[in-house]
N, CA, C and O atoms as a Tinker XYZ file with bonds, in Angstrom:
   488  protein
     1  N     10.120000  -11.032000   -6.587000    73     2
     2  CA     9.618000  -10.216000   -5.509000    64     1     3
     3  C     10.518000   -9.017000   -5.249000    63     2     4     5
     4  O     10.190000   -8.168000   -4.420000    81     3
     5  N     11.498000   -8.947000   -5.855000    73     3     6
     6  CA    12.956000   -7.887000   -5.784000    64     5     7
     7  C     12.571000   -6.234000   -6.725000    63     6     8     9
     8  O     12.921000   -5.081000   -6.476000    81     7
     9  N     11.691000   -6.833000   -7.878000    73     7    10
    10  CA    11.975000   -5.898000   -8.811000    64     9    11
    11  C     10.948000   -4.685000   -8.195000    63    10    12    13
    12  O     11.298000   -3.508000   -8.291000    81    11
    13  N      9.658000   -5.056000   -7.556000    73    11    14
    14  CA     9.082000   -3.821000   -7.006000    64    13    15
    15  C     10.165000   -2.924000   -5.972000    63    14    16    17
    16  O     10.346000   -1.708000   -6.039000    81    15
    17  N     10.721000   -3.732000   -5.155000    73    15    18
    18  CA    11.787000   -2.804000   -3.910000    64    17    19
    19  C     12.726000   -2.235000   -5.173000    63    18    20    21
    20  O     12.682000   -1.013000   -5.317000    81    19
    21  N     13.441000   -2.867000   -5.960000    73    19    22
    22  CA    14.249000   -2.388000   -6.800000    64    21    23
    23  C     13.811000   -0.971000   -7.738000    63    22    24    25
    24  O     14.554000   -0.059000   -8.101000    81    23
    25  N     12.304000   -1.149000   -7.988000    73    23    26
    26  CA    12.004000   -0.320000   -8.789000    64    25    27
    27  C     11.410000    0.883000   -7.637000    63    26    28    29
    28  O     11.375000    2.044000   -8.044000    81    27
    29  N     10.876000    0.547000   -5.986000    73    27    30
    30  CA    10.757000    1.889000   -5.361000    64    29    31
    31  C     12.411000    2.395000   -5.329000    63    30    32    33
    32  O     12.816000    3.501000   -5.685000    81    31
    33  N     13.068000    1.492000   -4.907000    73    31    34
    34  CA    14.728000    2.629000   -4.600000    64    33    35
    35  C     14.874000    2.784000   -5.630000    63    34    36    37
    36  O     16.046000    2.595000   -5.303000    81    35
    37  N     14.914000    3.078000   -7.417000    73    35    38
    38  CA    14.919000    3.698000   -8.113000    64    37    39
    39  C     14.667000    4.945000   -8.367000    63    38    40    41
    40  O     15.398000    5.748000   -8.946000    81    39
    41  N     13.205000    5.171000   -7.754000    73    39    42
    42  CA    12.037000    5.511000   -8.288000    64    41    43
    43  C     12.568000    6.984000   -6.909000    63    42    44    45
    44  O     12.342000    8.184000   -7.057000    81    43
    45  N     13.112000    6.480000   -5.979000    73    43    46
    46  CA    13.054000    7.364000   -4.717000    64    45    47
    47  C     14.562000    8.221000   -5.368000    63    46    48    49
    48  O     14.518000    9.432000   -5.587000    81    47
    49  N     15.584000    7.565000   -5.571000    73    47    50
    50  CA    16.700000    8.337000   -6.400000    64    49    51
    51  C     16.513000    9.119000   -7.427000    63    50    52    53
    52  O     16.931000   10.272000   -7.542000    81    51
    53  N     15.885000    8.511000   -8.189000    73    51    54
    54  CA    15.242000    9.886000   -9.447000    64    53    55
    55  C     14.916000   10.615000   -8.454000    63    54    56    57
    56  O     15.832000   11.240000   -7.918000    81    55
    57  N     13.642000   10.747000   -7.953000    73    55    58
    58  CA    13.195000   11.816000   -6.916000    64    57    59
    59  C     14.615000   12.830000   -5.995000    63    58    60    61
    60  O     14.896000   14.021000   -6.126000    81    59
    61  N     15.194000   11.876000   -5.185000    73    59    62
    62  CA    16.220000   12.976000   -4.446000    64    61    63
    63  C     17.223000   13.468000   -5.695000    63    62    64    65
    64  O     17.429000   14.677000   -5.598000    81    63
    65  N     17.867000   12.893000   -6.784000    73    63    66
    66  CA    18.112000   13.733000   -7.916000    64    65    67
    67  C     17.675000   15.073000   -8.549000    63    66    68    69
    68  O     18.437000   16.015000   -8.769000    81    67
    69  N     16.199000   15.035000   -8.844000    73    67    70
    70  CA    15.510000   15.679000   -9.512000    64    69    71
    71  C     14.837000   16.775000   -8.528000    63    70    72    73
    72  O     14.248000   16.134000   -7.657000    81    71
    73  N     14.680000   18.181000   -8.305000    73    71    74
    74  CA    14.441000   18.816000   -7.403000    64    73    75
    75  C     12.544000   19.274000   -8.364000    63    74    76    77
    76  O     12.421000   20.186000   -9.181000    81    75
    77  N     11.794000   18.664000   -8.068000    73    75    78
    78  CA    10.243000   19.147000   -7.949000    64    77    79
    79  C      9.320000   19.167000   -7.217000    63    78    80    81
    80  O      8.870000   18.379000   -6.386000    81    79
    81  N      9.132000   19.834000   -7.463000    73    79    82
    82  CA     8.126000   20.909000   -6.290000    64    81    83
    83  C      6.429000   21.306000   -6.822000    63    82    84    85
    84  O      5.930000   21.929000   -7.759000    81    83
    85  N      5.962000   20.594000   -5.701000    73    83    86
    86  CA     4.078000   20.348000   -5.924000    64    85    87
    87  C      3.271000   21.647000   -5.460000    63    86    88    89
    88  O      3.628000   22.039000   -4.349000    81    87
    89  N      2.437000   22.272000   -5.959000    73    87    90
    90  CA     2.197000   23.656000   -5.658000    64    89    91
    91  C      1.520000   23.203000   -4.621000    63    90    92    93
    92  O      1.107000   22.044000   -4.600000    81    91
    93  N      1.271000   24.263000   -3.390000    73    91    94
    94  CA     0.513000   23.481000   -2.478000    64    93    95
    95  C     -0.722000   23.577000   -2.391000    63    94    96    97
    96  O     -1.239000   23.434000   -1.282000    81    95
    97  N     -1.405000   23.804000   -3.368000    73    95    98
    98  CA    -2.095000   23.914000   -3.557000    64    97    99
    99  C     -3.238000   22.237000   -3.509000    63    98   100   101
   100  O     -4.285000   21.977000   -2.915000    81    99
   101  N     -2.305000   21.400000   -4.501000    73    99   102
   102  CA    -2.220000   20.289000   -4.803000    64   101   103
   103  C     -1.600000   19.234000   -3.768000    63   102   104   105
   104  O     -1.550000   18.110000   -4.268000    81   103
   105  N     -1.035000   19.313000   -2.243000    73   103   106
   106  CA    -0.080000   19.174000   -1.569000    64   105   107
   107  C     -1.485000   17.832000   -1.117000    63   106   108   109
   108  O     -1.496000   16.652000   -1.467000    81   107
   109  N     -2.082000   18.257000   -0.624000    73   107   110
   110  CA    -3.343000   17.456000    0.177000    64   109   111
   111  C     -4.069000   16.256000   -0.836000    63   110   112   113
   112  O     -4.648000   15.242000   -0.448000    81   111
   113  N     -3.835000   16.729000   -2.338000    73   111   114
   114  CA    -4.162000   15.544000   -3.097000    64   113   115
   115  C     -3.300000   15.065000   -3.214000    63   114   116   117
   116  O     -3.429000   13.973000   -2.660000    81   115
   117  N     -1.873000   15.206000   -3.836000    73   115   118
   118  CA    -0.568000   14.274000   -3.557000    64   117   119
   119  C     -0.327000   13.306000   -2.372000    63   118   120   121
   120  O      0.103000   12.152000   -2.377000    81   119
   121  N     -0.792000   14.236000   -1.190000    73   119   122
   122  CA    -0.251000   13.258000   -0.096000    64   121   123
   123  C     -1.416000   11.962000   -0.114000    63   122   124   125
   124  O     -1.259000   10.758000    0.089000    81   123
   125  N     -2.499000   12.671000   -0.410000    73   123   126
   126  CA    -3.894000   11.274000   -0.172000    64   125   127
   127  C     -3.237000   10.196000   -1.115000    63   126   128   129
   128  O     -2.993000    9.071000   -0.679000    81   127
   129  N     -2.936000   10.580000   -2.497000    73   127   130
   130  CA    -2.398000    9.774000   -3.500000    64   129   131
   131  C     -1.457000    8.717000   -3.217000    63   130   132   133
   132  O     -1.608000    7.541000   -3.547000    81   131
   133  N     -0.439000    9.220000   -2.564000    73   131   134
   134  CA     0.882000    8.480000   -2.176000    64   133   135
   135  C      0.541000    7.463000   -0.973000    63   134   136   137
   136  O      1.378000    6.612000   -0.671000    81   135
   137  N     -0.918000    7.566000   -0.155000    73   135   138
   138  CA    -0.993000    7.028000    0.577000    64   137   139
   139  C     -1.801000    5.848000   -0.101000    63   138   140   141
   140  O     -1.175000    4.789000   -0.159000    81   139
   141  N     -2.920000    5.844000   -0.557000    73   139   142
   142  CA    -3.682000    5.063000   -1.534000    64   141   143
   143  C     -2.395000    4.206000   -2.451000    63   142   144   145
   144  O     -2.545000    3.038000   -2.811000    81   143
   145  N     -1.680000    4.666000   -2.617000    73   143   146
   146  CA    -0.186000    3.902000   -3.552000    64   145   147
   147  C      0.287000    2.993000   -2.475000    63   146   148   149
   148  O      0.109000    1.780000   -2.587000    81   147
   149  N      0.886000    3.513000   -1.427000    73   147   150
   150  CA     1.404000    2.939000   -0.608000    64   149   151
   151  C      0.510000    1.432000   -0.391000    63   150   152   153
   152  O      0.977000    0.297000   -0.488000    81   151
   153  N     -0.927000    1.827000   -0.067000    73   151   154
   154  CA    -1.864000    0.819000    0.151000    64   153   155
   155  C     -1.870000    0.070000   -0.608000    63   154   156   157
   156  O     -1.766000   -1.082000   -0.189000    81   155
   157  N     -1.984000    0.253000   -2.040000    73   155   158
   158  CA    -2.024000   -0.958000   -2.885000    64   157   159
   159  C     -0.808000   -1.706000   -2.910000    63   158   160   161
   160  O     -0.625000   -2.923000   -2.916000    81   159
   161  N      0.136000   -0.564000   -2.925000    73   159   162
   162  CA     2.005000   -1.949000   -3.395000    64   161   163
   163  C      1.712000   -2.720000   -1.988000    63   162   164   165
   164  O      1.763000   -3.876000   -2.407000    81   163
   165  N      1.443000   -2.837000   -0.618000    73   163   166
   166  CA     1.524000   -3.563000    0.605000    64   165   167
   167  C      0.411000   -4.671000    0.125000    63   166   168   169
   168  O      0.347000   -5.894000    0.247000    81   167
   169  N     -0.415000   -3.708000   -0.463000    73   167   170
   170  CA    -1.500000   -5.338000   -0.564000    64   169   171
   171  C     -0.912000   -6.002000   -1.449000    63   170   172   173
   172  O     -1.243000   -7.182000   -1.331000    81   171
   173  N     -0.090000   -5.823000   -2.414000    73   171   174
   174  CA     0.533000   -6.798000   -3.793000    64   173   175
   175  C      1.488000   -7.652000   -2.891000    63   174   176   177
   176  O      1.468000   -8.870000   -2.716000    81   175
   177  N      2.339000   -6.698000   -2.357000    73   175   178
   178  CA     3.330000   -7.329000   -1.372000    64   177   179
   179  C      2.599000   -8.853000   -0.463000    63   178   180   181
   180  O      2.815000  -10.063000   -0.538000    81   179
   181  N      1.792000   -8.096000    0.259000    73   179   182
   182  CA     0.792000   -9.248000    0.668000    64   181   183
   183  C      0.402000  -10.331000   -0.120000    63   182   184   185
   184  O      0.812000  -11.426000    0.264000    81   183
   185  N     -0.016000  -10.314000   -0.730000    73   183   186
   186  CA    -0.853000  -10.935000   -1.950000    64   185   187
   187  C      0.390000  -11.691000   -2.500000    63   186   188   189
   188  O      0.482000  -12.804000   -1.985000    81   187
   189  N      1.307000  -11.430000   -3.337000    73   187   190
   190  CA     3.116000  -11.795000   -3.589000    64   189   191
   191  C      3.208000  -13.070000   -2.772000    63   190   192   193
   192  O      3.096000  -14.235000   -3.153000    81   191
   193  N      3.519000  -12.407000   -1.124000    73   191   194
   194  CA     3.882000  -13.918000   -0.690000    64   193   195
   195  C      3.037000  -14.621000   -0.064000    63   194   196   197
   196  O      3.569000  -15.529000    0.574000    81   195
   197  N      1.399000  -14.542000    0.048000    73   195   198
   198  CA     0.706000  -15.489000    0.202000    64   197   199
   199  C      0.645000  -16.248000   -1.307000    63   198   200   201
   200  O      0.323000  -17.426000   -1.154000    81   199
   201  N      0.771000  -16.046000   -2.111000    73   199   202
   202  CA     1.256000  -16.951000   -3.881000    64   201   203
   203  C     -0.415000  -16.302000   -4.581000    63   202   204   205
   204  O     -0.792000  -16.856000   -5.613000    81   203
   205  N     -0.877000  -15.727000   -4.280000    73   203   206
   206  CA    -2.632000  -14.945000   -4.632000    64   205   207
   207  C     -1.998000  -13.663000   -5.444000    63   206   208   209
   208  O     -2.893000  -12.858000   -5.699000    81   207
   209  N     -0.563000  -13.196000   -5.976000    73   207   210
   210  CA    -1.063000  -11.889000   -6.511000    64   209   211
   211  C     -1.475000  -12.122000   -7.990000    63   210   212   213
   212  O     -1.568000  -13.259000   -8.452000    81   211
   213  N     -1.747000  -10.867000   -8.801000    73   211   214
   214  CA    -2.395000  -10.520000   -9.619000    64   213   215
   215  C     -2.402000   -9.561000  -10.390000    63   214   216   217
   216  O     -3.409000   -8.899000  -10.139000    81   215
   217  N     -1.626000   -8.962000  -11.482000    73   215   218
   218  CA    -1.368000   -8.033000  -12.120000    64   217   219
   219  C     -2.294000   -7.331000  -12.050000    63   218   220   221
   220  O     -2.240000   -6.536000  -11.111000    81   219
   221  N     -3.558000   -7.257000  -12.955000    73   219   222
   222  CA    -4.574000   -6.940000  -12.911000    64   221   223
   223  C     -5.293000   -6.430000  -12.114000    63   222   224   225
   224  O     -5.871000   -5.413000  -12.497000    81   223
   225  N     -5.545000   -6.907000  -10.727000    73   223   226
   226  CA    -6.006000   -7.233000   -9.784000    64   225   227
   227  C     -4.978000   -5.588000   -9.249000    63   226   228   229
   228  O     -5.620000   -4.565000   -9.011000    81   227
   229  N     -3.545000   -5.586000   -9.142000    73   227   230
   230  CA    -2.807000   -4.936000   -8.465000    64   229   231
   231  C     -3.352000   -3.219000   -8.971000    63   230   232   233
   232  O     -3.758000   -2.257000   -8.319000    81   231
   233  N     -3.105000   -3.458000  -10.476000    73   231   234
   234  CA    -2.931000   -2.148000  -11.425000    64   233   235
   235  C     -4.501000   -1.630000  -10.932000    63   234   236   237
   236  O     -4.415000   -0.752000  -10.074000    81   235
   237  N     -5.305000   -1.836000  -11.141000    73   235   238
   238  CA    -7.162000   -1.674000  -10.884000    64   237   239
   239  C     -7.156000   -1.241000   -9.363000    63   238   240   241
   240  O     -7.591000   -0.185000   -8.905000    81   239
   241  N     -6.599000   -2.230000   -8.718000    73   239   242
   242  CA    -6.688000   -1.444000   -7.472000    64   241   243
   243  C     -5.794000   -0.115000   -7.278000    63   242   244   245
   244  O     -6.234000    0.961000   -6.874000    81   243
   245  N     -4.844000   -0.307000   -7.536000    73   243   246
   246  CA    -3.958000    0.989000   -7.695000    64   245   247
   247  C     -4.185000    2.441000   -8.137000    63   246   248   249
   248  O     -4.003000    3.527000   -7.589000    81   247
   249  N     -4.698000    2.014000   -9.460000    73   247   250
   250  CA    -5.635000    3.174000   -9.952000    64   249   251
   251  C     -6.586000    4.089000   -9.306000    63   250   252   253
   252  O     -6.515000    5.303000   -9.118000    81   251
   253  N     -7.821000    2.916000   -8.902000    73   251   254
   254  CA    -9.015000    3.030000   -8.075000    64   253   255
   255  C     -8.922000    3.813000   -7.396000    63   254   256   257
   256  O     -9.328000    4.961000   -7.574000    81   255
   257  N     -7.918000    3.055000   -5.688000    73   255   258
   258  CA    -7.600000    3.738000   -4.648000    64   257   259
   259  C     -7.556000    5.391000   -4.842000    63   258   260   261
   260  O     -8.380000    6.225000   -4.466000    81   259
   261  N     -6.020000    5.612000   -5.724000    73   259   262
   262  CA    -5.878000    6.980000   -5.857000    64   261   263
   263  C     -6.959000    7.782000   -6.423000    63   262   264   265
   264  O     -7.187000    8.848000   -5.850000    81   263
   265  N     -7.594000    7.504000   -7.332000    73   263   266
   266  CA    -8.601000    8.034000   -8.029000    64   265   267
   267  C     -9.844000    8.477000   -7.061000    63   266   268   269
   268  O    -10.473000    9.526000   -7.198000    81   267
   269  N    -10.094000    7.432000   -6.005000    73   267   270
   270  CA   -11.434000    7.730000   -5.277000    64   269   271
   271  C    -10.602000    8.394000   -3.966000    63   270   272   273
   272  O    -11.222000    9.334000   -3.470000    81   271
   273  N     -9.570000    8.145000   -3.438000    73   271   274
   274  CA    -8.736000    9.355000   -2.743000    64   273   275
   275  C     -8.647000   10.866000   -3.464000    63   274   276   277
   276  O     -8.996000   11.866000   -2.838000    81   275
   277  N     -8.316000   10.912000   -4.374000    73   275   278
   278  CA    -8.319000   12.357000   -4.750000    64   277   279
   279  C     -9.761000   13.201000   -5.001000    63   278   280   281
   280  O     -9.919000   14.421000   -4.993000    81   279
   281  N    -11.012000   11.865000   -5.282000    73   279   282
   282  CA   -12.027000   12.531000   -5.626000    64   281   283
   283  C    -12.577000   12.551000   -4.036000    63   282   284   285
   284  O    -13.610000   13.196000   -3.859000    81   283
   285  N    -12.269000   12.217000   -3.436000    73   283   286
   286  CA   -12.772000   12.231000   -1.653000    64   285   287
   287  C    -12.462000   13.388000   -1.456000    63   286   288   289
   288  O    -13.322000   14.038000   -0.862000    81   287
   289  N    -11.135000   14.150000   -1.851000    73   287   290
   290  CA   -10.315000   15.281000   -1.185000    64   289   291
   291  C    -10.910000   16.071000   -1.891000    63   290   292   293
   292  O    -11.009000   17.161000   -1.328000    81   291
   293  N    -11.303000   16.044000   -2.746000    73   291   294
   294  CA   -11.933000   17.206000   -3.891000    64   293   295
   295  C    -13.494000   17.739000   -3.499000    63   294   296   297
   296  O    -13.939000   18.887000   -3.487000    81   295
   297  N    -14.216000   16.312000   -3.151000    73   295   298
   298  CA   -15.265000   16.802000   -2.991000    64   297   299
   299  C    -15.301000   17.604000   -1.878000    63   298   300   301
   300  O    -16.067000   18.566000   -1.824000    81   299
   301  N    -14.437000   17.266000   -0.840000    73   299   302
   302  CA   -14.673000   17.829000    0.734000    64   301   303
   303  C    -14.051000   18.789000    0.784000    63   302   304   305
   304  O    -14.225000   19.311000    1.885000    81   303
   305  N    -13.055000   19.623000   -0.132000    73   303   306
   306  CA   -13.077000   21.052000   -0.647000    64   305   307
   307  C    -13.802000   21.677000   -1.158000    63   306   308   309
   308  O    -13.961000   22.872000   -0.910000    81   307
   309  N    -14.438000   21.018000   -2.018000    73   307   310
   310  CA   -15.779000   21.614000   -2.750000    64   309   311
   311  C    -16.547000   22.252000   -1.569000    63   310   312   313
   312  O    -16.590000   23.463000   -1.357000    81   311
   313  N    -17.285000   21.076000   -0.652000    73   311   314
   314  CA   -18.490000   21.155000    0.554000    64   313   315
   315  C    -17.565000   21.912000    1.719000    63   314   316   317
   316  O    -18.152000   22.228000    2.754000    81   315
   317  N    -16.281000   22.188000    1.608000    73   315   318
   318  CA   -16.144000   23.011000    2.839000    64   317   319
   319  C    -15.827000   21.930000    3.902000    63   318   320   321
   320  O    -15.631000   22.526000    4.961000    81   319
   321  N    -15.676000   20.417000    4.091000    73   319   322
   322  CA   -15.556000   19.037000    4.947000    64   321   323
   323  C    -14.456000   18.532000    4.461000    63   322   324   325
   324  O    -14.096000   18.571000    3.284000    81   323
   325  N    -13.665000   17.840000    5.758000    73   323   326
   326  CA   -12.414000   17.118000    5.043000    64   325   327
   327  C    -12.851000   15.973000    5.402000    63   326   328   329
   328  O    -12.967000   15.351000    6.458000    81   327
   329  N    -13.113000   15.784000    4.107000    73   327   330
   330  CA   -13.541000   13.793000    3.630000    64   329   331
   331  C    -11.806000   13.375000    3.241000    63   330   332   333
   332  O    -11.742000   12.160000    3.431000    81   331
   333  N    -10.897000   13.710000    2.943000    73   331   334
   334  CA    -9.824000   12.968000    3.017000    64   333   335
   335  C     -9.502000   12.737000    4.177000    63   334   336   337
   336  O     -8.682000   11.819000    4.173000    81   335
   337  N     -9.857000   13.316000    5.826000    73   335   338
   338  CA    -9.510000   12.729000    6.423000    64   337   339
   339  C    -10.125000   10.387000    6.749000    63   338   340   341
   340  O     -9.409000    9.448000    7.094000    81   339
   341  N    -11.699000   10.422000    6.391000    73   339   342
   342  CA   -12.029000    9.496000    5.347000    64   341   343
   343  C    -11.014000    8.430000    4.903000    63   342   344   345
   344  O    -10.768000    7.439000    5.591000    81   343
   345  N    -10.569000    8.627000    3.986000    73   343   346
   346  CA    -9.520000    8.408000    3.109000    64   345   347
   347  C     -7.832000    8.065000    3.954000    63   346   348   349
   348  O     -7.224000    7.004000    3.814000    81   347
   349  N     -7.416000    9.072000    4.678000    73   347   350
   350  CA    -6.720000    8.415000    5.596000    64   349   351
   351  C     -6.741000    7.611000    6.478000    63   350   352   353
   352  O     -5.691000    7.210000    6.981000    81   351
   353  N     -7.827000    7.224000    6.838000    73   351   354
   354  CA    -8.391000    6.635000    7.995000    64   353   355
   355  C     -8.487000    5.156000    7.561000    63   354   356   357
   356  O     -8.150000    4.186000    8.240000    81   355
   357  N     -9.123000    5.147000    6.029000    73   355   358
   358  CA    -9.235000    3.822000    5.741000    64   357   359
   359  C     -8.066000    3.344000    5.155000    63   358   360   361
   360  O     -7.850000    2.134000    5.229000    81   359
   361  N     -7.103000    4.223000    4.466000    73   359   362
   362  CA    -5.890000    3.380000    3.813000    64   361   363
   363  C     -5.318000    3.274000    5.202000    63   362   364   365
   364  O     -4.829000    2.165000    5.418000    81   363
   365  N     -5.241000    4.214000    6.302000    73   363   366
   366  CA    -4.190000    4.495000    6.981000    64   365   367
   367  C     -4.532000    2.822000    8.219000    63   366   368   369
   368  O     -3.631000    2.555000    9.014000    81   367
   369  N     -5.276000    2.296000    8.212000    73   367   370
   370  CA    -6.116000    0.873000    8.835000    64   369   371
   371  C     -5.274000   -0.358000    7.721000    63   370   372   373
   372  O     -4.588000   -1.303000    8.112000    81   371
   373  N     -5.490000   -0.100000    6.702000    73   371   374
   374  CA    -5.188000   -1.309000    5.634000    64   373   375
   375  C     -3.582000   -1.179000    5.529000    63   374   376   377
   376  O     -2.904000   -2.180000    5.298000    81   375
   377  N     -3.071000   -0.062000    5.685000    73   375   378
   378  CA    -1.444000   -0.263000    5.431000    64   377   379
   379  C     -0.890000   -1.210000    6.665000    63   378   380   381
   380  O     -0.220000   -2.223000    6.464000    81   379
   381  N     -1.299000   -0.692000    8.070000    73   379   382
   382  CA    -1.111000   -1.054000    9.241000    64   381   383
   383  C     -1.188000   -2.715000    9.296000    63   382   384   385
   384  O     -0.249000   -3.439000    9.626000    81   383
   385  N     -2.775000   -3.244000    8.824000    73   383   386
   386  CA    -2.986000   -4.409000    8.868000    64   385   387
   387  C     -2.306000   -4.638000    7.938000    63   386   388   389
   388  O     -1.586000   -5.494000    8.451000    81   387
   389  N     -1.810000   -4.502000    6.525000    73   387   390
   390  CA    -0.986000   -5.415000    5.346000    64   389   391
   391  C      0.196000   -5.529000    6.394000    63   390   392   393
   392  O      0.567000   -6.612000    6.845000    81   391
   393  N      0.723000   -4.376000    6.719000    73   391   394
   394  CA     2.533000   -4.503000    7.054000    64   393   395
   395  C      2.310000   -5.521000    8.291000    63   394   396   397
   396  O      3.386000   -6.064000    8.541000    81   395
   397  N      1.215000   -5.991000    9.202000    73   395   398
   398  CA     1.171000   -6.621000   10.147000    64   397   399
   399  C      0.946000   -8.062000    9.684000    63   398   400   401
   400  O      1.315000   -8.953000   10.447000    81   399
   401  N      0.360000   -8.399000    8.474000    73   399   402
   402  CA     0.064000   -9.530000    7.842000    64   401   403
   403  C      1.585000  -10.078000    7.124000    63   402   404   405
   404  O      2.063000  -11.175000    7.414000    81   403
   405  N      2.089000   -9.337000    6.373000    73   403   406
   406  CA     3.917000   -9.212000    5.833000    64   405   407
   407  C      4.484000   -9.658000    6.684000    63   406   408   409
   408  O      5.334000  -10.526000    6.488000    81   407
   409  N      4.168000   -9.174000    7.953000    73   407   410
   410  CA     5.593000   -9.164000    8.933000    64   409   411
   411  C      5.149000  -11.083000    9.654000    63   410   412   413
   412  O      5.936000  -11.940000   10.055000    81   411
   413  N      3.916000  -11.120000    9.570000    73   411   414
   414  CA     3.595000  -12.644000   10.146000    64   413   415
   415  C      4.037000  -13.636000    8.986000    63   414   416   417
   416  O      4.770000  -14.615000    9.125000    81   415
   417  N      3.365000  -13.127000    7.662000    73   415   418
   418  CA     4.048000  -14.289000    6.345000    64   417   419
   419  C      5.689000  -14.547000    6.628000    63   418   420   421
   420  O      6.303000  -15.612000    6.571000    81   419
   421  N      6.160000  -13.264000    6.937000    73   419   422
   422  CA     7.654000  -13.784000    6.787000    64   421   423
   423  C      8.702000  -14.011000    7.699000    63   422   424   425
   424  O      9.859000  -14.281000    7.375000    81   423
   425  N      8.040000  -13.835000    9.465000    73   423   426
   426  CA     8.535000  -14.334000   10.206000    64   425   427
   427  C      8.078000  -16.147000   10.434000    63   426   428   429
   428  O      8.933000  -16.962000   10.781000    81   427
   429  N      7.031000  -16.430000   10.244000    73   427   430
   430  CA     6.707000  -17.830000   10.271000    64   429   431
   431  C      6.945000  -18.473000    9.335000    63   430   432   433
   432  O      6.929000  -19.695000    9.489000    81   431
   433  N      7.275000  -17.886000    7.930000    73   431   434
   434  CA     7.864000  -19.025000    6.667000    64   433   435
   435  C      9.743000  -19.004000    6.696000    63   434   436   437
   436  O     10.433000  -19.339000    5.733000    81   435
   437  N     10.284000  -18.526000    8.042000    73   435   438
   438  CA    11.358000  -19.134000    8.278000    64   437   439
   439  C     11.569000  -19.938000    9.168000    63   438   440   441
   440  O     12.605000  -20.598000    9.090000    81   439
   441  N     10.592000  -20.159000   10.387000    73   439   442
   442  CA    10.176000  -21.118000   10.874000    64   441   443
   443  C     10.602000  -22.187000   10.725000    63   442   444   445
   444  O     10.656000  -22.355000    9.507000    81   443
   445  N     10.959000  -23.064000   11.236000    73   443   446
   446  CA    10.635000  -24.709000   10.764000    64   445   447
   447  C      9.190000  -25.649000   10.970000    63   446   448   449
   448  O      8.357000  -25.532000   11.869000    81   447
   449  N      9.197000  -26.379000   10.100000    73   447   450
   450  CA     7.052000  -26.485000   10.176000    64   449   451
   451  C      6.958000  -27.173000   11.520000    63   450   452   453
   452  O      7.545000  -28.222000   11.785000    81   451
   453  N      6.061000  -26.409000   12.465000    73   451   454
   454  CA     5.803000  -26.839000   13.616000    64   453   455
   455  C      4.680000  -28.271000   13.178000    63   454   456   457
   456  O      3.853000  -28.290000   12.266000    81   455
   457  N      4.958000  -29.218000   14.029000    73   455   458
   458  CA     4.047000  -30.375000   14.238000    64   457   459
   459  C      2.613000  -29.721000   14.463000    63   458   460   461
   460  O      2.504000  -28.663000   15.082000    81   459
   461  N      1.377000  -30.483000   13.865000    73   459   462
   462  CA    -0.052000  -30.023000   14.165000    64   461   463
   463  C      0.156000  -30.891000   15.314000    63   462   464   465
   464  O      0.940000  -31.822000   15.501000    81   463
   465  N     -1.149000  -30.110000   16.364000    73   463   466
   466  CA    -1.709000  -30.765000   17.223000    64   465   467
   467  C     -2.380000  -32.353000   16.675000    63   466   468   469
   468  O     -3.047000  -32.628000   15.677000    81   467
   469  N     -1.820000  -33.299000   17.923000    73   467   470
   470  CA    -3.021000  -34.334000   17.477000    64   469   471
   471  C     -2.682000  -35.425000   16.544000    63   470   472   473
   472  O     -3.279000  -36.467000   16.273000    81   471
   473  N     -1.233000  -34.767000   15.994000    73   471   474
   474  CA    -0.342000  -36.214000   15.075000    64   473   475
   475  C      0.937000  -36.451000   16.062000    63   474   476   477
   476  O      1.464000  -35.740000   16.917000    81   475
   477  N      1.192000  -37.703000   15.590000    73   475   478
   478  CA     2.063000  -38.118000   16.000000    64   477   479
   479  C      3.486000  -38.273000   14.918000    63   478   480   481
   480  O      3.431000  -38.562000   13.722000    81   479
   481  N      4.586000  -38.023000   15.629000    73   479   482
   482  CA     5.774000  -37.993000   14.895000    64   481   483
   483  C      6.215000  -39.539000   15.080000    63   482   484   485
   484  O      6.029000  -40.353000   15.984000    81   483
   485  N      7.004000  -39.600000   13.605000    73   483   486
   486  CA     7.403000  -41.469000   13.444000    64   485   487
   487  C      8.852000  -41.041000   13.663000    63   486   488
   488  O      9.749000  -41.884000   13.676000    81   487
C-alpha cells in the first residue's frame, strides 16, 4: 500500500526539480485531468484497504475518467458552455466521499473490535 504514496512523492520531486510549463491554453484540460487522476488513485486507495482493489479495474478507470474529463472540457469549448464545470462537480463529490470513506476504514481498523449488539461476552 506504500509504493503508490512512494511513487506520488517521487513523481511530485521530479516535478519541483524539473521546471515545465503547460501553455495555457491547455491549463483547463490539465487541471480537469489531474482531478479525474486524483479520483481514481482515492478510489484504488479505497478499494486497497477495503481488500476489493484491482489493477485492471484501477488502470480503465483511470484512463476513462481523464479521457471523458478532457472530452467534457473540449466539447464545452467547442459549444461556447463549461461542461467541465460537470466534470468538477462529479469528481469533485467522489474525491470528498473516497477521502471520507479512507478516513472511516482507517480510523475504525485501529479500533479494538467492538462487541455486536445482542451477544454475550464469556
Amino acid at each position: 500500500m506504500w509504493f503508490p504514496a512512494l511513487g506520488l512523492l517521487i513523481g511530485v520531486l521530479i516535478g519541483l526539480m524539473f521546471s515545465v510549463s503547460i501553455p495555457v491554453s491547455y491549463a483547463r484540460y490539465t487541471a480537469i485531468a489531474i482531478l479525474a487522476a486524483l479520483d481514481s488513485i482515492l478510489g484504488a486507495t479505497r478499494a486497497e484497504l477495503e481488500g476489493e482493489y484491482d489493477s485492471q479495474i484501477f488502470l480503465s478507470g483511470l484512463i476513462t475518467n481523464m479521457l471523458l474529463a478532457g472530452l467534457l472540457t473540449y466539447v464545452g469549448d467547442r459549444l461556447g458552455v463549461q461542461l467541465n464545470l460537470a466534470a468538477v462537480v462529479g469528481f469533485g463529490v467522489r474525491v470528498f466521499t473516497n477521502l471520507a470513506r479512507i478516513r472511516r476504514l482507517l480510523f475504525f481498523s485501529t479500533r479494538p473490535a467492538q462487541q455486536q449488539p445482542g451477544t454475550e461476552s464469556s
